[in-house]
PDB file of N, CA, C and O in Angstrom:
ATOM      1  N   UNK A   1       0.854  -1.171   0.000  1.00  0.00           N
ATOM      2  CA  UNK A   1       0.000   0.000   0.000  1.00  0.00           C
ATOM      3  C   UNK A   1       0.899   1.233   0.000  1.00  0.00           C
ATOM      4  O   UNK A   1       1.598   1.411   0.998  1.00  0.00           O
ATOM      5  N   UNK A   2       0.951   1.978  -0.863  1.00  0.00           N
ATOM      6  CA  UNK A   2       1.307   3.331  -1.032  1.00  0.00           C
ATOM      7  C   UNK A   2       1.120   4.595   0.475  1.00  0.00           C
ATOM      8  O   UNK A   2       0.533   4.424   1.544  1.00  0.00           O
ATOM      9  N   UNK A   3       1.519   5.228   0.208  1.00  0.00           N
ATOM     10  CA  UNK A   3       1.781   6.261   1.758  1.00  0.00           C
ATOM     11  C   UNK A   3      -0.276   6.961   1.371  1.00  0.00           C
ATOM     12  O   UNK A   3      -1.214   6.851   2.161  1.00  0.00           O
ATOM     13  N   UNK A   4      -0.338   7.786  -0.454  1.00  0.00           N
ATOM     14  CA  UNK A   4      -1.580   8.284  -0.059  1.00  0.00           C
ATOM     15  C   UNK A   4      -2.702   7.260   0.487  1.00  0.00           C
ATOM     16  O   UNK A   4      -3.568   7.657   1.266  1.00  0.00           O
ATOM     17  N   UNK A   5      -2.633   5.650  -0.051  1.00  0.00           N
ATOM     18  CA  UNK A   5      -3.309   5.229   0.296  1.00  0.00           C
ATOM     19  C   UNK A   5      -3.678   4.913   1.274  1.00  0.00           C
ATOM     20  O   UNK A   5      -4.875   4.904   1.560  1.00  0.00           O
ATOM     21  N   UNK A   6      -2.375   4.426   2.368  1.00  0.00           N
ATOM     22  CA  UNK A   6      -2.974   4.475   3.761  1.00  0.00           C
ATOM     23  C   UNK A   6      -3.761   5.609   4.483  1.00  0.00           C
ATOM     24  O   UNK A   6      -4.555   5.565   5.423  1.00  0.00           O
ATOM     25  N   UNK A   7      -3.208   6.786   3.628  1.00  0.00           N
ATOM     26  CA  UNK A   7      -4.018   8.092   4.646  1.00  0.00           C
ATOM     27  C   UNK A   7      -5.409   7.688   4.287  1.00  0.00           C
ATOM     28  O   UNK A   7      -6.110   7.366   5.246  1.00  0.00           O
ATOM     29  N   UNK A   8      -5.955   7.638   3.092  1.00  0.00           N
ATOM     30  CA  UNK A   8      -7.493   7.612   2.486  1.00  0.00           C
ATOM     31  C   UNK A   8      -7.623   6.058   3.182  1.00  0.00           C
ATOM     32  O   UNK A   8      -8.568   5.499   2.626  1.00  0.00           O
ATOM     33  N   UNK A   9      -7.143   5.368   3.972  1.00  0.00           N
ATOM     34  CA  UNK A   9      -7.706   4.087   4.307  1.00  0.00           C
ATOM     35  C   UNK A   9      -7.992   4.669   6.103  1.00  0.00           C
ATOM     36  O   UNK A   9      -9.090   4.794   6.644  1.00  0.00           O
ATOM     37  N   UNK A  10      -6.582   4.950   6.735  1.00  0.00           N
ATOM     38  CA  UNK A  10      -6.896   5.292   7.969  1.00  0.00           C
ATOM     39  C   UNK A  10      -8.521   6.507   8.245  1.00  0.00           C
ATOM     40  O   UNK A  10      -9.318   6.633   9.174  1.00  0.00           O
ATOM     41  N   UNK A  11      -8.355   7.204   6.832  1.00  0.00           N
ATOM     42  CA  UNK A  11      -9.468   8.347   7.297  1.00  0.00           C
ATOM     43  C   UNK A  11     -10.939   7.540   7.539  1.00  0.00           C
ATOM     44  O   UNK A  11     -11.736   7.693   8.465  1.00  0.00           O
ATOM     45  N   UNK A  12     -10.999   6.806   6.605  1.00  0.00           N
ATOM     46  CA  UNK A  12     -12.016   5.689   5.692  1.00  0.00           C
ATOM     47  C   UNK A  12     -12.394   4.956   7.593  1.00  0.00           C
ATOM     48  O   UNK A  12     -13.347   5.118   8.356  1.00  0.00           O
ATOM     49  N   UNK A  13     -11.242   4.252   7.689  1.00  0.00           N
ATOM     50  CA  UNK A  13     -11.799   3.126   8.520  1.00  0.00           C
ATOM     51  C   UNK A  13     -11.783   3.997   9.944  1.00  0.00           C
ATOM     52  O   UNK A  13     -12.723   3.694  10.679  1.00  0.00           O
ATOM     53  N   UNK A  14     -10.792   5.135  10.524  1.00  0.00           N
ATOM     54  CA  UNK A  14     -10.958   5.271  11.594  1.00  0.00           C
ATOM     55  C   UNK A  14     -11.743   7.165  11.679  1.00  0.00           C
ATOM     56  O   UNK A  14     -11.832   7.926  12.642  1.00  0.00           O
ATOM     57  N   UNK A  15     -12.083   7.305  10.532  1.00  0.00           N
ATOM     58  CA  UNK A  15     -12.821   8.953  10.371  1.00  0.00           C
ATOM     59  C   UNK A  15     -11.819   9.570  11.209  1.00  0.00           C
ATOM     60  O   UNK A  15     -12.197   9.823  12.353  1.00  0.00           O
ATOM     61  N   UNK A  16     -10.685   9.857  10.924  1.00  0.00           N
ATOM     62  CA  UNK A  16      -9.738  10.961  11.169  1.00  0.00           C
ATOM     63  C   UNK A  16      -9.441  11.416   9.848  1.00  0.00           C
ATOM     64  O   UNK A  16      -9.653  10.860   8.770  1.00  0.00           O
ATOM     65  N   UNK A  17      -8.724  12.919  10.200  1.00  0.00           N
ATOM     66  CA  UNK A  17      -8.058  13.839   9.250  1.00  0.00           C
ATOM     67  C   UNK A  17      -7.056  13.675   9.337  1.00  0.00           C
ATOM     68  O   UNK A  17      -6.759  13.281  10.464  1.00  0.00           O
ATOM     69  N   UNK A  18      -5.774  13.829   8.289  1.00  0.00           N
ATOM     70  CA  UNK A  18      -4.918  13.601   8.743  1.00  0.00           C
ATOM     71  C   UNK A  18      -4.368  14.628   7.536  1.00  0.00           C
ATOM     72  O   UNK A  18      -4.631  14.490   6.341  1.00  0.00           O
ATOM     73  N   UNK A  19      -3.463  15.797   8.181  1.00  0.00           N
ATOM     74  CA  UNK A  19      -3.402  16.998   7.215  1.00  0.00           C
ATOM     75  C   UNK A  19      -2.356  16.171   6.516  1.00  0.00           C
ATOM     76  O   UNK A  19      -2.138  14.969   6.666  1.00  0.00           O
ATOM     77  N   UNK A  20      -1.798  16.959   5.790  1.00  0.00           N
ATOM     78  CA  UNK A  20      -0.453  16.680   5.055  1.00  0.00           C
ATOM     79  C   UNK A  20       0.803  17.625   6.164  1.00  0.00           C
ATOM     80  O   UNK A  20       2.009  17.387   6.100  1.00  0.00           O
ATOM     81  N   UNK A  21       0.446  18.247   6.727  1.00  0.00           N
ATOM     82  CA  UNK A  21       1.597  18.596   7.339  1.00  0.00           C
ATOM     83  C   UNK A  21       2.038  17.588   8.661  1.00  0.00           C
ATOM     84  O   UNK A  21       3.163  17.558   9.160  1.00  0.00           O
ATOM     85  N   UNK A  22       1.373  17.129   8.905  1.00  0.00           N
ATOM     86  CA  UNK A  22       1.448  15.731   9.607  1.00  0.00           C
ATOM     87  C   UNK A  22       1.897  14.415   9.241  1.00  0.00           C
ATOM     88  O   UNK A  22       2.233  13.472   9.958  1.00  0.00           O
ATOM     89  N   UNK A  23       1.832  14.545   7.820  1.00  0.00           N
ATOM     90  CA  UNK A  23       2.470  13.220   7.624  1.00  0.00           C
ATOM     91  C   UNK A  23       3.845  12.788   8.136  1.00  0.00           C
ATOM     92  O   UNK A  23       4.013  11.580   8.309  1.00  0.00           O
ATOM     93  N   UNK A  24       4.334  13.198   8.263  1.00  0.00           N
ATOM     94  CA  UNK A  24       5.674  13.073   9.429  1.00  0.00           C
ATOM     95  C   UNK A  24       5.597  12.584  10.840  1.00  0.00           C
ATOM     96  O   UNK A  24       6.464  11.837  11.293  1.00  0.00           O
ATOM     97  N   UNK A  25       4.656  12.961  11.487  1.00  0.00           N
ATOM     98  CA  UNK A  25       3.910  11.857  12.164  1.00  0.00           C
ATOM     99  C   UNK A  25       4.103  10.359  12.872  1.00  0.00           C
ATOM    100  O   UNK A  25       4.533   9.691  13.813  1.00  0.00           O
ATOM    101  N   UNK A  26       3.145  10.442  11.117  1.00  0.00           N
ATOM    102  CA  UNK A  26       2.589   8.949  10.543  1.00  0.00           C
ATOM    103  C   UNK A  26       3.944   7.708   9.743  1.00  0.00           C
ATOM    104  O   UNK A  26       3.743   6.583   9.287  1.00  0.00           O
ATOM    105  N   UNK A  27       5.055   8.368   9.824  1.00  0.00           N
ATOM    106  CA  UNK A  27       5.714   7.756   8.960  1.00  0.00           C
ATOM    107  C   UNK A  27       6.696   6.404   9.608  1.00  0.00           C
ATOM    108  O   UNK A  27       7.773   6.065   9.118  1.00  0.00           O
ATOM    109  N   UNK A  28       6.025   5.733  10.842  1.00  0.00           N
ATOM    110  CA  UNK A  28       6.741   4.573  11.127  1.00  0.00           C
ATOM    111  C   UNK A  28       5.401   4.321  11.430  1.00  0.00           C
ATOM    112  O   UNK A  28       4.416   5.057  11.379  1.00  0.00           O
ATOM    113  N   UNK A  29       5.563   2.913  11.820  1.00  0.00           N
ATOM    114  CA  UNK A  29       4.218   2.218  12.925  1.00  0.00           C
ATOM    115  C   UNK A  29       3.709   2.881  13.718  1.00  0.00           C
ATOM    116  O   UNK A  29       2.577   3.353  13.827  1.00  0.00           O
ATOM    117  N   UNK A  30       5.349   2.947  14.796  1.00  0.00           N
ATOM    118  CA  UNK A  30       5.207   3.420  16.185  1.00  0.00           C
ATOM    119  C   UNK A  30       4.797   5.029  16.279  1.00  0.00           C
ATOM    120  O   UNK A  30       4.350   5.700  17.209  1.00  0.00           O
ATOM    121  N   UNK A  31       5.137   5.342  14.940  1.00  0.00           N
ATOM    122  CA  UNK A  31       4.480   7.121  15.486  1.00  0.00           C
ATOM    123  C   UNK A  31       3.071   6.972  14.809  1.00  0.00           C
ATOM    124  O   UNK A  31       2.104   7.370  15.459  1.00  0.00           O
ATOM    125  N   UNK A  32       2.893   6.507  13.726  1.00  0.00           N
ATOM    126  CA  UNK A  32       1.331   6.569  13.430  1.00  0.00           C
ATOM    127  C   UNK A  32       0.324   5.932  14.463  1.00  0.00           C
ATOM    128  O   UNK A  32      -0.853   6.272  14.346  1.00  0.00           O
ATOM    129  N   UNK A  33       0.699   4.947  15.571  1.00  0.00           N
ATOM    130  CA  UNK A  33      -0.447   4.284  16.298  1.00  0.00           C
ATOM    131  C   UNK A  33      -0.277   5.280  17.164  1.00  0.00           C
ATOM    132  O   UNK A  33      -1.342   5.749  17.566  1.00  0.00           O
ATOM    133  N   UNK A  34       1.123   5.989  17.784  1.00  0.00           N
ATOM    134  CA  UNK A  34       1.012   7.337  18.586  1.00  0.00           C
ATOM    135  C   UNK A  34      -0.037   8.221  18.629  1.00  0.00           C
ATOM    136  O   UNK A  34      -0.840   8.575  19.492  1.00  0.00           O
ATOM    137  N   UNK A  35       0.255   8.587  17.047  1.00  0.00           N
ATOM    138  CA  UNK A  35      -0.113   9.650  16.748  1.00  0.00           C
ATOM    139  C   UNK A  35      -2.229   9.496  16.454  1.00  0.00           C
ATOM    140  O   UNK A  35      -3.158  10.303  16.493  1.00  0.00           O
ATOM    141  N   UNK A  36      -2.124   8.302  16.239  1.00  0.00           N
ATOM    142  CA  UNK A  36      -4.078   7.985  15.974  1.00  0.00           C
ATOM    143  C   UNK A  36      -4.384   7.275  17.243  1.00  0.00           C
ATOM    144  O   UNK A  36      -5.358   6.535  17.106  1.00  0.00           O
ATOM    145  N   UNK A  37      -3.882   7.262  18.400  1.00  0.00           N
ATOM    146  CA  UNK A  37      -3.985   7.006  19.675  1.00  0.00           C
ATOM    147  C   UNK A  37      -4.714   8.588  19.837  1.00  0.00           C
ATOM    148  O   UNK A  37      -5.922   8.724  19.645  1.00  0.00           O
ATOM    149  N   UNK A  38      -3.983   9.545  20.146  1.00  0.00           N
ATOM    150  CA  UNK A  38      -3.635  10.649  20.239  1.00  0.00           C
ATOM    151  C   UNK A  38      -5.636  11.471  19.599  1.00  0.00           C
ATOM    152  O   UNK A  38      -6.527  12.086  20.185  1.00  0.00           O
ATOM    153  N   UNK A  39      -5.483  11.085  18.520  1.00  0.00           N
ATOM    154  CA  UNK A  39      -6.384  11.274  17.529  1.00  0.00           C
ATOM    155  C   UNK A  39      -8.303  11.201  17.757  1.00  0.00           C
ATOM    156  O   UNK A  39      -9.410  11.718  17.609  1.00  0.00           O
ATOM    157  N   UNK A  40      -7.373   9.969  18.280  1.00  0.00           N
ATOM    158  CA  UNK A  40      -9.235   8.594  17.841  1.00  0.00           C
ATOM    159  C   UNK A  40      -9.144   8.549  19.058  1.00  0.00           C
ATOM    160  O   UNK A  40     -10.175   8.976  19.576  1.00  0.00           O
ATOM    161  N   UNK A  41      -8.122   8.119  20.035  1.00  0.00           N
ATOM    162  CA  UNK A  41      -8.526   7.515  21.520  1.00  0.00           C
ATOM    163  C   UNK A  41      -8.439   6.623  21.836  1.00  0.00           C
ATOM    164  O   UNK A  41      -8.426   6.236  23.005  1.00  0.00           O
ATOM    165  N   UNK A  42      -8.343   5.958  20.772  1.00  0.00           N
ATOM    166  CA  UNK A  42      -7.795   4.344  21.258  1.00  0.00           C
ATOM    167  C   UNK A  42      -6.631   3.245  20.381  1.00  0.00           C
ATOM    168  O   UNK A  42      -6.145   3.426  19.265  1.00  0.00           O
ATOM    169  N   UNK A  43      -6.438   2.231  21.213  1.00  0.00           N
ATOM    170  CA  UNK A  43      -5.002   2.096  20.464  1.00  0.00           C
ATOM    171  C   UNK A  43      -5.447   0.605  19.026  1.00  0.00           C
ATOM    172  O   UNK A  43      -6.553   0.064  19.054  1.00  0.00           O
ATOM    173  N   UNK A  44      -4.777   0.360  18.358  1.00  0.00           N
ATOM    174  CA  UNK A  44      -4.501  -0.364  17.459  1.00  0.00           C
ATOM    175  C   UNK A  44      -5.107  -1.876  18.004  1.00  0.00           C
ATOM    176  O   UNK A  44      -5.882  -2.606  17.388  1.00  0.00           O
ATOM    177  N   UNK A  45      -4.656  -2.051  19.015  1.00  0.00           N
ATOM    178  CA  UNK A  45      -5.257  -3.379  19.395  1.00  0.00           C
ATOM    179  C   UNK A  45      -7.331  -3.316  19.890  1.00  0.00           C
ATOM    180  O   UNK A  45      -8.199  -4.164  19.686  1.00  0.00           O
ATOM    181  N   UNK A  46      -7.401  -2.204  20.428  1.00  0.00           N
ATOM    182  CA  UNK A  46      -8.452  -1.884  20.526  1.00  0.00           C
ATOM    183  C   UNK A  46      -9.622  -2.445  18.986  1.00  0.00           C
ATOM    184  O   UNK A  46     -10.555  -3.249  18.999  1.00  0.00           O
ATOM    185  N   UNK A  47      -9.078  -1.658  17.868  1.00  0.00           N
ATOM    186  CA  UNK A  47      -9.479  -1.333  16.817  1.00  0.00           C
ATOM    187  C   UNK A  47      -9.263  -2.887  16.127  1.00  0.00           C
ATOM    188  O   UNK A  47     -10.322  -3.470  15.895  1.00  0.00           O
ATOM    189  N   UNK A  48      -8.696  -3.218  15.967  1.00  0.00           N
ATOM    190  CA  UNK A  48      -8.284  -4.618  15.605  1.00  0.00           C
ATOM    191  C   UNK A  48      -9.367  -5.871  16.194  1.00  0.00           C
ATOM    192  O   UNK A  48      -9.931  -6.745  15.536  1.00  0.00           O
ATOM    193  N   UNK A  49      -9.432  -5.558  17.930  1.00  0.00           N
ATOM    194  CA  UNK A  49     -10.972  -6.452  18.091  1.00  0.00           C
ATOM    195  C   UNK A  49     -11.847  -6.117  17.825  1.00  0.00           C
ATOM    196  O   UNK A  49     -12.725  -6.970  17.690  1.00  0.00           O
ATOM    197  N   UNK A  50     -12.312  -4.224  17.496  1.00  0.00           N
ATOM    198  CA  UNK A  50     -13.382  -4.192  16.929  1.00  0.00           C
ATOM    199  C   UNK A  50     -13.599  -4.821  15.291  1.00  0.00           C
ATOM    200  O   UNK A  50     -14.526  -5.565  14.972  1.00  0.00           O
ATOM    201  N   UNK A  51     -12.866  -4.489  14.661  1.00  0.00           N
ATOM    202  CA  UNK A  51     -13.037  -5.320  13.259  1.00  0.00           C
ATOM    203  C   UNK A  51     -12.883  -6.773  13.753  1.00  0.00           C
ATOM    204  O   UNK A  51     -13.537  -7.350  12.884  1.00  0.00           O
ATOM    205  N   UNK A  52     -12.520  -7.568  14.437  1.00  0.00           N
ATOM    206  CA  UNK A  52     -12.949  -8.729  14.201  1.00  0.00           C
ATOM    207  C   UNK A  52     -14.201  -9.234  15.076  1.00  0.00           C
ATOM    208  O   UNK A  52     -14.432 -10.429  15.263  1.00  0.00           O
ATOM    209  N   UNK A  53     -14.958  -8.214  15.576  1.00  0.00           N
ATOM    210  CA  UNK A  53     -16.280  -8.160  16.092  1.00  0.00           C
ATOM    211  C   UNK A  53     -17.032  -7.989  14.770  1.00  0.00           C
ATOM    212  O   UNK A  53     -17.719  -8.887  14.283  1.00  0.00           O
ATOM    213  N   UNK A  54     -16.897  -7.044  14.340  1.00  0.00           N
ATOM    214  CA  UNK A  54     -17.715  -6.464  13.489  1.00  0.00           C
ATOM    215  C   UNK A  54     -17.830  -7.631  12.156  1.00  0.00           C
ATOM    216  O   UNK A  54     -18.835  -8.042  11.577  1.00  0.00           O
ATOM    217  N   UNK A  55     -16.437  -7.949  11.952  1.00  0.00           N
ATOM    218  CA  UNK A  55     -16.365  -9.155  10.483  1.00  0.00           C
ATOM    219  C   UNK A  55     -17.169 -10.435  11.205  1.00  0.00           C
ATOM    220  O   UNK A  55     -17.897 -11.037  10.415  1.00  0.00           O
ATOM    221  N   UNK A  56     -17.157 -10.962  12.606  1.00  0.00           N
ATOM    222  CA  UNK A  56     -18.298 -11.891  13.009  1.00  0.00           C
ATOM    223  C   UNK A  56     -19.940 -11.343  12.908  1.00  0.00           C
ATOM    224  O   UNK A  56     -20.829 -12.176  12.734  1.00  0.00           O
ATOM    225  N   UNK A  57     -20.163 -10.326  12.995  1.00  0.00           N
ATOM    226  CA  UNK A  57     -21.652  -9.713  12.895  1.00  0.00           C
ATOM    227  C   UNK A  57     -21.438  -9.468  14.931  1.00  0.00           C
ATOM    228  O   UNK A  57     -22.536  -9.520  15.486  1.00  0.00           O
ATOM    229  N   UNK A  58     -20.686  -9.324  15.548  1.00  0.00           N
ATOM    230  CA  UNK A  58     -21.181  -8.932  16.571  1.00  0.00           C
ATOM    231  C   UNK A  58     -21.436  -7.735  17.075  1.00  0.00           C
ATOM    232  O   UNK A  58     -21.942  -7.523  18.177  1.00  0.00           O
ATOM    233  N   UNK A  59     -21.018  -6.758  16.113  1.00  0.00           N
ATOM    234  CA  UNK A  59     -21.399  -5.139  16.343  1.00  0.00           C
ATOM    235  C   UNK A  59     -20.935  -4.651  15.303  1.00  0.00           C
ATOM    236  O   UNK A  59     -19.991  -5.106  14.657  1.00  0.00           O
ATOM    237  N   UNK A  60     -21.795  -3.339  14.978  1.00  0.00           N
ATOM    238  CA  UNK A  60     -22.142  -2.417  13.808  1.00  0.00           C
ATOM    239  C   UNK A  60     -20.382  -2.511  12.884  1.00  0.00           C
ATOM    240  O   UNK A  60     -19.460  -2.948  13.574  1.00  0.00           O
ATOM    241  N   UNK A  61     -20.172  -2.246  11.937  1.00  0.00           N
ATOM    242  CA  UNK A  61     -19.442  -2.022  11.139  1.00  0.00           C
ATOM    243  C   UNK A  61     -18.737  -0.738  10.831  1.00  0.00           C
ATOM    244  O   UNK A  61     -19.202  -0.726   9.692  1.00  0.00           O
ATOM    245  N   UNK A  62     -18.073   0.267  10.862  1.00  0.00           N
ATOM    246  CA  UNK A  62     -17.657   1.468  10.805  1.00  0.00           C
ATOM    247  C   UNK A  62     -17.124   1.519   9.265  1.00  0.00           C
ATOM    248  O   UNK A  62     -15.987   1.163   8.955  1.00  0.00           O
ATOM    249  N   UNK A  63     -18.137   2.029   8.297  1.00  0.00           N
ATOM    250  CA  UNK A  63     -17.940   2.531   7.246  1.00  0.00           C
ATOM    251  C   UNK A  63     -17.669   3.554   6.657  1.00  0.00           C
ATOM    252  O   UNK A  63     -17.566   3.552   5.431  1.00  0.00           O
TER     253      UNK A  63
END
């Protein structure tokens, strides 16, 4: 996956903005889960059981 694409995926799946002057940030793992910790409020593992809630049907889907 390409750098724009992750931004248009993170915005997509977790409805954040993510300017372009920020992309600097975002540019390892460890600063992008920082930095959408920071953001959203919750961390990567959080988000990770919700999609595999959501891919079982056990709660709503975030589209």
């Amino acid at each position: 996956m390409d750098f724009p694409n992750l931004v248009t995926t993170l915005h997509e799946r977790l409805d954040v903005d993510i300017p372009e002057a920020d992309y600097p940030q975002i540019a390892t793992v460890a600063l992008a889960e920082a930095y959408l910790v920071d953001r959203v409020g919750r961390t990567a593992a959080e988000a990770c059981v919700d999609d595999r809630q959501c891919a079982a049907g056990r709660m709503p889907c975030k589209l």
